[in-house]
N, C-alpha and C positions, 0 to 999 in steps of 0.2 A: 168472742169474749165469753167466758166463762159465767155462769149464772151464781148472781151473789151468796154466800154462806146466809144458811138460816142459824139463826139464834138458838143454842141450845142451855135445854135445863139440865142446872149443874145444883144438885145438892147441899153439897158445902163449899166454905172457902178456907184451905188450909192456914193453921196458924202461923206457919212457917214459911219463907219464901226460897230458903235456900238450903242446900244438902251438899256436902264438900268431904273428900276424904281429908282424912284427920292429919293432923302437924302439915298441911299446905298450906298459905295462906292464901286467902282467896281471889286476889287481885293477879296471882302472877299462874292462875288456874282456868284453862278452856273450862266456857261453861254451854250447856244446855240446858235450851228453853220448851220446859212441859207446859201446855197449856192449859188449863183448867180445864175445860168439854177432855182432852185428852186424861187429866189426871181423874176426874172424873168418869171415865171409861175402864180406866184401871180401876178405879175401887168398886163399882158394881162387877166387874167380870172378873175380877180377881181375888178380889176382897168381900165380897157378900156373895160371889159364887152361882150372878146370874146368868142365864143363859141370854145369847144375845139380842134376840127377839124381845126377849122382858126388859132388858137393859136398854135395849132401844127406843123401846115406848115410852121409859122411863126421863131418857133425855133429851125426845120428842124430834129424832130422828129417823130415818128408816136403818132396815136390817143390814144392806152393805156400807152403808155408812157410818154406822159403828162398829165396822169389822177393819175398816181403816183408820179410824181415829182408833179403834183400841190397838191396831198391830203398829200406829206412827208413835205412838206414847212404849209398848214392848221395847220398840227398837229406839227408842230416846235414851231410857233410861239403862237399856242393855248397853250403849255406847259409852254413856257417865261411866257404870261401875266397871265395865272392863278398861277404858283408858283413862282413867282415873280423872274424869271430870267433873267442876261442879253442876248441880241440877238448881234451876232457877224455875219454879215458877208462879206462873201469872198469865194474865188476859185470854185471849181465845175468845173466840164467838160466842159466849156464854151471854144468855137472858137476863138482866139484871135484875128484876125483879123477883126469879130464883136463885139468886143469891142471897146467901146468908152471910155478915162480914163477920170476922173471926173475933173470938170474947176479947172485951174487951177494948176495940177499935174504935165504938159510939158514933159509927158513920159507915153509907152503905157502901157498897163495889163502887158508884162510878160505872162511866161508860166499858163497855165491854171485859169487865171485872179488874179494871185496872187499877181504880181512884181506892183500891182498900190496902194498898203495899206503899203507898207514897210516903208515907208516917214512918215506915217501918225499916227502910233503907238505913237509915242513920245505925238504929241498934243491931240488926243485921252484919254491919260491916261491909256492905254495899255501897 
């Protein structure tokens, strides 16, 4: 049996939960699910441009394991934009207590960053 995911620190929590190309509606649309620890990997290695040893410190993982969460979230997001699917996300083994919930929500993540999108389905179109 595989040895349980450890909890990682995740910086923010997006205000959005969903990303769709334009005039599909969303219901009749494959979607993918980025998980927060993953999107979160994307935004220090892609988006603040860190190297992945700092990045990993950062999200309180070691070095080959943010080389896999970052290259599972590349190829997530690389499959949405090329076969036109929507990107959803949410939860991931993210630390709750480093969670930030997005302006606005007046309540935290919830268990494994879940409990902060439950409000937000309805005006989403979810």
């Amino acid at each position: 049996m595989p040895r349980p995911c450890c909890p990682r620190k995740v910086g923010f929590v997006p205000g959005v939960t969903y990303f769709k190309p334009a005039g599909v509606p969303l219901r009749v649309l494959e979607e993918v699910v980025v998980a927060l620890d993953e999107l979160e990997a994307l935004r220090l290695a892609d988006l603040e441009a860190m190297y992945q040893e700092q990045a990993a410190a950062r999200m309180n993982i070691s070095r080959p394991t943010f080389a896999r969460v970052v290259e599972a979230a590349r190829r997530k997001v690389a499959d949405a934009l090329i076969h036109g699917k929507a990107l959803r996300l949410e939860g991931g083994p993210v630390h709750p207590a480093a969670v930030s919930p997005p302006p606005g929500s007046g309540r935290g993540c919830g268990r494994h960053g879940r409990g902060w999108q439950d409000g937000r389905k309805e005006r989403n179109g979810g």
